[in-house]
C-alpha positions as CSV (number, residue, x, y, z in Angstrom):
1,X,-4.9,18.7,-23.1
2,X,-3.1,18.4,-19.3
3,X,-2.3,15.1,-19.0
4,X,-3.9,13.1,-16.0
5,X,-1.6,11.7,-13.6
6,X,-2.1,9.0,-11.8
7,X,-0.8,6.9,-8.9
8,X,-0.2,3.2,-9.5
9,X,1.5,2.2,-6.4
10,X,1.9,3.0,-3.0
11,X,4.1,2.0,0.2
12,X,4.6,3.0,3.8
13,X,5.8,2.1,7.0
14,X,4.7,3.9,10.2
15,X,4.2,3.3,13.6
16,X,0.8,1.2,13.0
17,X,2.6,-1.3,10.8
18,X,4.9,-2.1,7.7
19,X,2.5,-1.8,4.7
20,X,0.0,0.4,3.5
21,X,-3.0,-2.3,4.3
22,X,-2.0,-2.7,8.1
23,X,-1.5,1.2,8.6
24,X,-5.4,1.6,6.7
25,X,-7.1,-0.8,8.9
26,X,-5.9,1.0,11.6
27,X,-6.2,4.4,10.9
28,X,-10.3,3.4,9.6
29,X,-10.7,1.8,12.7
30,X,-9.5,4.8,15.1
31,X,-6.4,2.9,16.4
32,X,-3.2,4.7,18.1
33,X,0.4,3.8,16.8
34,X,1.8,6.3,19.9
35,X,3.5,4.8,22.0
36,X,5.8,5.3,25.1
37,X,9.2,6.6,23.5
38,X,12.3,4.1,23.2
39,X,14.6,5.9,21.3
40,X,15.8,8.5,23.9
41,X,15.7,8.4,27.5
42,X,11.7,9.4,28.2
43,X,12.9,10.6,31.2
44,X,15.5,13.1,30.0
45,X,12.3,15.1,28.0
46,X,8.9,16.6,28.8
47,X,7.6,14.6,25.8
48,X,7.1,11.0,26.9
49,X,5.3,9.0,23.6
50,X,6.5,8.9,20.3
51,X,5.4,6.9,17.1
52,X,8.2,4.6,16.1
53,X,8.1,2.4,13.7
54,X,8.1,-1.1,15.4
55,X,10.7,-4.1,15.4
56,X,12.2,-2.6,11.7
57,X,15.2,-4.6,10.5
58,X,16.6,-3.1,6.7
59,X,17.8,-6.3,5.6
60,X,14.0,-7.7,5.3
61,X,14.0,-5.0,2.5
62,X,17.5,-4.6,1.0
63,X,21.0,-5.9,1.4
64,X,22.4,-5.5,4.8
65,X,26.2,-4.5,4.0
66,X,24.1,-1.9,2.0
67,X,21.7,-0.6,4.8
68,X,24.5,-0.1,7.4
69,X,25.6,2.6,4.9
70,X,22.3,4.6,5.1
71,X,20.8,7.0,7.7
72,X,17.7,5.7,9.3
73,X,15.5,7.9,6.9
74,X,16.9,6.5,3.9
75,X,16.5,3.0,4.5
76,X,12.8,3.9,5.9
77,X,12.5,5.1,2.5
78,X,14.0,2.1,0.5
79,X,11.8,0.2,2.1
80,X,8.5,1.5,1.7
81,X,9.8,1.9,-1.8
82,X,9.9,-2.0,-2.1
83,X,6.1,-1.9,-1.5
84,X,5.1,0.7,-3.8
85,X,7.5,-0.2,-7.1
86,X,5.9,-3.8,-6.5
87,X,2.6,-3.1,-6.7
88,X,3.2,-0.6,-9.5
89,X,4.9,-3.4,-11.6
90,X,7.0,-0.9,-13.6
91,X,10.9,-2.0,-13.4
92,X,11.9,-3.8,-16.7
93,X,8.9,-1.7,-18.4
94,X,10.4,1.8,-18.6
95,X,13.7,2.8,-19.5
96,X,16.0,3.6,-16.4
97,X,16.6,7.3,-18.0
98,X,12.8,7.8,-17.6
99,X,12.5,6.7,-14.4
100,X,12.1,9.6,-12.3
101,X,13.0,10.0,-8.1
102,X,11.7,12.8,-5.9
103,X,11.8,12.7,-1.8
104,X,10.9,15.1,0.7
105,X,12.1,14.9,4.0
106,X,12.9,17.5,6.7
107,X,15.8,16.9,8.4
108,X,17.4,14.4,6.6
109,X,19.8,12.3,8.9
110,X,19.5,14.0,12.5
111,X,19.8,10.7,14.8
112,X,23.1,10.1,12.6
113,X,24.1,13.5,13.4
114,X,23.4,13.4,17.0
115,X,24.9,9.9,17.5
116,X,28.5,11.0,15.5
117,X,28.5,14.4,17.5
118,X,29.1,12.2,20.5
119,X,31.7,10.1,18.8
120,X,33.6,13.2,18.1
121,X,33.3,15.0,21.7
122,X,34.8,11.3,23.4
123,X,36.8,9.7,21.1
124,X,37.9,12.9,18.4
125,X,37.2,13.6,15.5
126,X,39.1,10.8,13.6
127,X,36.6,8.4,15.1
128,X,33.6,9.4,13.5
129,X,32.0,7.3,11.2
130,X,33.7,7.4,7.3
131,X,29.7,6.7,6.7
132,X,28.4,9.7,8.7
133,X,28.1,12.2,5.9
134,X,26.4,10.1,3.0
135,X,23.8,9.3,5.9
136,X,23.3,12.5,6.9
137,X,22.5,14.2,4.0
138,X,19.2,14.9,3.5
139,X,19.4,14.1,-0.6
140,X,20.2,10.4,0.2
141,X,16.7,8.8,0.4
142,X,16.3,9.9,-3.2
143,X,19.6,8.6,-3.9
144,X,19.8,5.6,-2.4
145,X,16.0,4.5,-4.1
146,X,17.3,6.0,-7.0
147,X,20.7,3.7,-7.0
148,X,19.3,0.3,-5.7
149,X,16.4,0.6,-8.4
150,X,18.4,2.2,-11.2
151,X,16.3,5.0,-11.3
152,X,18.7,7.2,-13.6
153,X,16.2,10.0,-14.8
154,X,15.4,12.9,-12.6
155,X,16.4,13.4,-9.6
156,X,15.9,15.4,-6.5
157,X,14.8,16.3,-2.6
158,X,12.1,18.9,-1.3
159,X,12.8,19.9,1.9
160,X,10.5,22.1,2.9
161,X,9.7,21.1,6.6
162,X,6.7,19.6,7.1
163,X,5.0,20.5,3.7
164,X,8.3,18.3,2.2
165,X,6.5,15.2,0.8
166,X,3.1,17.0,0.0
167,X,5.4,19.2,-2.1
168,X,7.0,16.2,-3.6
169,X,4.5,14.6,-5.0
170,X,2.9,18.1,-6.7
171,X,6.0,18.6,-8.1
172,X,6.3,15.0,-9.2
173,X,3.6,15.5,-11.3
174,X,4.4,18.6,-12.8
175,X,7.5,16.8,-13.8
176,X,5.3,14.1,-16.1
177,X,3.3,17.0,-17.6
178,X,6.3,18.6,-18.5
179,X,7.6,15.1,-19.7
180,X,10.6,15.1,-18.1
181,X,10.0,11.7,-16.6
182,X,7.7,8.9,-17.6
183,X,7.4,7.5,-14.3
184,X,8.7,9.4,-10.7
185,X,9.0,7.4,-7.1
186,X,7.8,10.0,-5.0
187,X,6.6,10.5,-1.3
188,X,8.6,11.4,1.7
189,X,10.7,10.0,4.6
190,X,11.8,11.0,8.4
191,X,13.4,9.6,11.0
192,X,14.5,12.5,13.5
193,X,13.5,10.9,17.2
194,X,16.4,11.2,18.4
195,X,18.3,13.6,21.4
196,X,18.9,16.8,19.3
197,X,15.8,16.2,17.7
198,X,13.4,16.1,20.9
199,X,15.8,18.7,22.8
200,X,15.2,21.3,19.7
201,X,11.3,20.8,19.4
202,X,10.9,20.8,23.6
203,X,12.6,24.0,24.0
204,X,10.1,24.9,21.5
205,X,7.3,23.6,23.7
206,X,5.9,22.2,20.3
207,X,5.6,18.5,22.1
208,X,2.7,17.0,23.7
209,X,3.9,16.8,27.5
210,X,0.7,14.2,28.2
211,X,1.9,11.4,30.7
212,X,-1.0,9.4,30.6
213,X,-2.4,6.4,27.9
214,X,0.2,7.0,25.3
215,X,-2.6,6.3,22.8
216,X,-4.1,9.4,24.2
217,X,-1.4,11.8,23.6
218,X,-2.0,13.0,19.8
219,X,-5.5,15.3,20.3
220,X,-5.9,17.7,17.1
221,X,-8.3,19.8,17.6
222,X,-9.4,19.6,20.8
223,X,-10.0,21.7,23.9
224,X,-6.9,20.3,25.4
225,X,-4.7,19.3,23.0
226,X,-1.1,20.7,24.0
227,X,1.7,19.5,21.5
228,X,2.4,17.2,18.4
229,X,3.3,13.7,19.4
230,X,6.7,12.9,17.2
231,X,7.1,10.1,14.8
232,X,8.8,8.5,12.1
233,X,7.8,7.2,8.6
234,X,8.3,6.6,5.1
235,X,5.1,7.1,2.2
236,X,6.0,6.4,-1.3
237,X,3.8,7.1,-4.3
238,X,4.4,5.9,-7.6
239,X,3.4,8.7,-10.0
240,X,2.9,8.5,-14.1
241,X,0.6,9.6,-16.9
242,X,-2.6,7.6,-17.4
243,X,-2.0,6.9,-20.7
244,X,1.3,5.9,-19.8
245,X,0.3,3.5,-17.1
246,X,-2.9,1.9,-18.7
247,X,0.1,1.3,-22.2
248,X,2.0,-0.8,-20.2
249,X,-0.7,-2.4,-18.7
250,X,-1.0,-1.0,-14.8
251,X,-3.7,-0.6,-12.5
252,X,-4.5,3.4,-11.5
253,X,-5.6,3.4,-8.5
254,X,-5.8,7.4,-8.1
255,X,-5.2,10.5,-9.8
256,X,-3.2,13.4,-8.3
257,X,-5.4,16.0,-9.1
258,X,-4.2,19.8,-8.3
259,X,-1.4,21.1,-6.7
260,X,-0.5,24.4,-4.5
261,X,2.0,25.8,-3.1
262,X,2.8,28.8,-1.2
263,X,4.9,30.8,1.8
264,X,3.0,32.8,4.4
265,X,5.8,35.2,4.4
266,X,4.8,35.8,8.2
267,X,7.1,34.5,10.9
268,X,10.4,32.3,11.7
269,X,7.7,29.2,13.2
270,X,4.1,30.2,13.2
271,X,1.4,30.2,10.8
272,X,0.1,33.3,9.5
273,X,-2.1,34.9,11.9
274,X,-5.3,34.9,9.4
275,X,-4.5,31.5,7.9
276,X,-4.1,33.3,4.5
277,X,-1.3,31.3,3.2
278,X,-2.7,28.2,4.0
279,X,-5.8,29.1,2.3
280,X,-4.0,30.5,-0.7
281,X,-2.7,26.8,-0.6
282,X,-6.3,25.3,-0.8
283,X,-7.5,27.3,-3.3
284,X,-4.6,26.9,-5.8
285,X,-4.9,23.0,-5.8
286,X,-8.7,22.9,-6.4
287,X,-8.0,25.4,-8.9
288,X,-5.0,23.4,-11.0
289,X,-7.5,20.3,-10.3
290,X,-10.4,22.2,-12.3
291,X,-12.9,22.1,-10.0
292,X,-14.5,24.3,-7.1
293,X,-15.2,24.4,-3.9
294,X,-18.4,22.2,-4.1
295,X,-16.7,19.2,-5.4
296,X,-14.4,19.1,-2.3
297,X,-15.9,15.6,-0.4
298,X,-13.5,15.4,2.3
299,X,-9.8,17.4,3.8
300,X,-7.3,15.7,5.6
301,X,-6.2,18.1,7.7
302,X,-2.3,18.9,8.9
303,X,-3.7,18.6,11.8
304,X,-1.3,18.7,14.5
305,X,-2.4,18.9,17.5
306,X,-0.9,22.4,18.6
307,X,-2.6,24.7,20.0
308,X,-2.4,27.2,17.1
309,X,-1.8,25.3,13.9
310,X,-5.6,24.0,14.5
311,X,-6.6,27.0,15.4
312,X,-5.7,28.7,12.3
313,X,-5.9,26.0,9.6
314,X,-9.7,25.8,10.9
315,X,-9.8,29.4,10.2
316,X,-7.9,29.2,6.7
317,X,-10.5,26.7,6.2
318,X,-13.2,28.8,6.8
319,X,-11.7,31.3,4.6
320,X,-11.7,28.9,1.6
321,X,-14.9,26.9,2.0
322,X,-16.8,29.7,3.6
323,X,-20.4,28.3,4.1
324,X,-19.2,24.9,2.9
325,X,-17.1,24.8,5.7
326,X,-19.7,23.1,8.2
327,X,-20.3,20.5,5.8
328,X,-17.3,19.0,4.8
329,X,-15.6,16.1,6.6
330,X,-12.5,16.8,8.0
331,X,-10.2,14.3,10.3
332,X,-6.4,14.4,11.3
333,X,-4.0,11.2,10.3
334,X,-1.6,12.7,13.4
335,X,-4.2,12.0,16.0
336,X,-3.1,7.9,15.5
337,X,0.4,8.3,13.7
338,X,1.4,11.5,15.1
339,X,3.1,13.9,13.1
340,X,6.6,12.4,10.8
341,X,7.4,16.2,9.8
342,X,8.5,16.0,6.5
343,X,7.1,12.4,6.1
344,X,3.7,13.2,7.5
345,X,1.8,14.8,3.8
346,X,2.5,11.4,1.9
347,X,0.9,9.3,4.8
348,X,-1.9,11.9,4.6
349,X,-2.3,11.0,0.9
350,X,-1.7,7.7,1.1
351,X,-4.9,7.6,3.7
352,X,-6.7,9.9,0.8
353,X,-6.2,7.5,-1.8
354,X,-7.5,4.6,0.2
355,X,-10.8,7.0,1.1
356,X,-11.3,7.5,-2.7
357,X,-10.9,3.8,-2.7
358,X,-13.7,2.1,0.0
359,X,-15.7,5.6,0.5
360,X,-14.4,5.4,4.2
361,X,-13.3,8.5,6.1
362,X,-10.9,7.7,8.9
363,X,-11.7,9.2,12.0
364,X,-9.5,12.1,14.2
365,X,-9.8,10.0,17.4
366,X,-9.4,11.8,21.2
367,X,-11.8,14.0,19.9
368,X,-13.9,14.4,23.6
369,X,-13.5,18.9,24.6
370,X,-15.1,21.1,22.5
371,X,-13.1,23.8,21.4
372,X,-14.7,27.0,20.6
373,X,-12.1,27.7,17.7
374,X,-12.0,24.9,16.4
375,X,-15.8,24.4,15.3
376,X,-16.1,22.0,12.1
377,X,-16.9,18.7,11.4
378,X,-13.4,16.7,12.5
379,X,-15.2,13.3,12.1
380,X,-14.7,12.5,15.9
381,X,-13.7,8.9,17.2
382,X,-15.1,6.9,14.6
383,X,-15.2,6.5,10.7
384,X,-17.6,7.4,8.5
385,X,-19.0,6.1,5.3
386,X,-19.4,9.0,2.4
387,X,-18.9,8.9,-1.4
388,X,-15.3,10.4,-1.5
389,X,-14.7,11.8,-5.2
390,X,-12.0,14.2,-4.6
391,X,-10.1,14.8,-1.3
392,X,-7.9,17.6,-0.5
393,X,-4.7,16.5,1.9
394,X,-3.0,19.5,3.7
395,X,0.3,20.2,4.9
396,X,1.7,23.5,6.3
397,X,5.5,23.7,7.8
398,X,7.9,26.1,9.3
399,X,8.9,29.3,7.8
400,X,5.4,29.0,6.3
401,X,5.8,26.3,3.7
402,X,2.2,25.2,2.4
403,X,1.7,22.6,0.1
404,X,-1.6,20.9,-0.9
405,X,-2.9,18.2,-3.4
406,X,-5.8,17.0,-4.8
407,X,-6.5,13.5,-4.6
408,X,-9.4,12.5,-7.2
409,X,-10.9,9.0,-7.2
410,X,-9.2,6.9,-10.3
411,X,-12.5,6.1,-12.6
């Protein structure tokens, strides 16, 4: 028999807070964490809002010799670590050797990048930080929770764009099936607002160019929805076996479910044109979760607000629920914490957990032109109340990374 994994902690920080409760009560009650952007010049770029995480200061979470060492990412991550691991209860209950760590980001330490590029083009290359490369590298959330909580068991990074932490966590739990780890910290990180960061995605035209109510900016799958509002964020799951967890005493809260993963094998940025590899995405994680189509009660979307990722994910969809399709609640976490690339799929399930929890379906607020493509049930403005048994979280990224999981409520 497969064992059952479940979650028994979890931890964030986003732009709508520093903890998992504050970001919930938000996100259920339809409120924006976008702001106007701080970290760059807003006038030096098309995009004017971002979703920053607000008034953060490492050393409320970890030493402060030690955080001056790390890349914005990584102490994101150690810190929505702290709130997970806490809750979970586990250190000084499992041997370090068991203790599993597996992060996805997608671009690692960018800001560090871009700020030591400087350095080096006005004061030479002797100048640059002796810290710049351990904060750059995109491995060093997983080893920096790993070190500061003596994780010595597995170890690892997914980066795989913006599928990265969705990915993580399905592969996290393959790892305690295969029992290579009794317990894994898992999730995703991303810090990337920085000049490199918004030059390379405006260039693109992937941003939201909106100049009006920041809060107003993020608009998946509406008639006139334009670009992704960035962001930044850490989501950490705490991942282990049921019988596992319930032996030393813990408190499931959810069960990871299924897991799938695939490439769309299509194009350098876009989604396949047909959706096909995001639906083969879909239907492999209901698949490895046992069930069918029918059991599906709600999907978090990916849910970006572009122009053609709603498009076709509403179409790949379609090709996975068929006549289902109508009926199932759907609604974007990007429309209030915009979209934290290879952060953004453990937020997502993070928000699926808590909907398996209170049988509340956060909204995808700025929901107000109807788009003739993108026709389904997005939960518009406001929550809803529905029994939520098993929820599906998506997440597709360049080069056509797809990842999704299975959230099942913990019973």
């Amino acid at each position: 028999m497969s064992k059952k994994i479940v979650v028994t902690g979890i931890g964030s920080l986003t732009c709508l807070g520093d903890n998992v409760s504050d970001l919930w009560e938000s996100l259920k009650n339809g409120v924006s964490g976008i702001r106007r952007i701080t970290q760059v010049d807003p006038d030096s770029f098309p995009c004017k809002v971002s979703g920053e995480v607000q008034n953060f200061d490492p050393s409320d979470w970890m030493d402060k010799k030690e955080s001056k060492r790390m890349g914005r990412f990584s102490q994101l991550a150690v810190a929505a670590a702290k709130e997970a691991i806490d809750q979970s209860g586990f250190l000084g209950k499992v041997k370090p050797e068991k203790i599993g760590v597996l992060i996805g980001t997608g671009s690692g330490g960018l800001p560090e990048t871009d700020k030591q590029a400087a350095v080096k083009e006005n004061r030479g290359v002797m100048r640059m930080s002796p810290f710049y490369i351990p904060s750059m590298l995109a491995n060093m959330a997983s080893a920096n929770i790993s070190r500061i909580y003596g994780a010595t068991g597995y170890n690892s990074t997914c980066i795989t764009a913006c599928a990265a932490s969705t990915q993580a966590i399905g592969e996290a739990a393959e790892i305690i099936k295969n029992n290579r780890a009794d317990v894994v910290i898992t999730g995703g990180s991303e810090s990337g607002i920085c000049e490199i960061g918004m030059g390379g995605f405006s260039t693109m035209h992937a941003l939201t160019t909106w100049d009006g109510d920041p809060s107003k900016a993020s608009r998946p799958f509406d008639a006139n929805r334009d670009g992704f509002a960035p962001s930044e964020g850490a989501g950490i799951l705490i991942l282990e076996s049921e019988e596992h967890a319930l032996n030393r005493g813990a408190n499931p809260i959810a069960e990871i479910a299924g897991f799938g993963v695939t490439s769309d094998a299509f194009h350098l940025v876009q989604p396949h044109k047909d959706g096909l590899g995001a639906s083969n995405a879909m239907n492999l994680a209901i698949e490895d979760a046992g069930i069918t189509i029918n059991d599906i009660d709600y999907i978090n979307a990916h849910g970006t607000s572009t122009p053609t990722n709603d498009r076709i994910e509403t179409l790949a969809i379609k090709n996975t629920f068929k006549d289902l399709s109508n009926k199932i609640p759907i609604s974007s976490t990007k429309s209030m914490i915009g979209h934290s690339l290879g952060a953004s799929g453990a937020l997502e399930i993070i928000a699926c957990i808590n909907s398996t929890i209170e049988n509340i379906i956060h909204p995808t607020i700025n929901q107000e032109n109807s788009d003739p493509d993108c026709d389904l049930n997005y939960v518009p403005n406001k929550n809803i109340s529905k029994e939520v048994n098993f929820a599906l979280s998506n997440s597709f990224g360049f080069g056509g990374q797809n990842a999704c999981v299975v959230v099942k409520k913990y019973q």
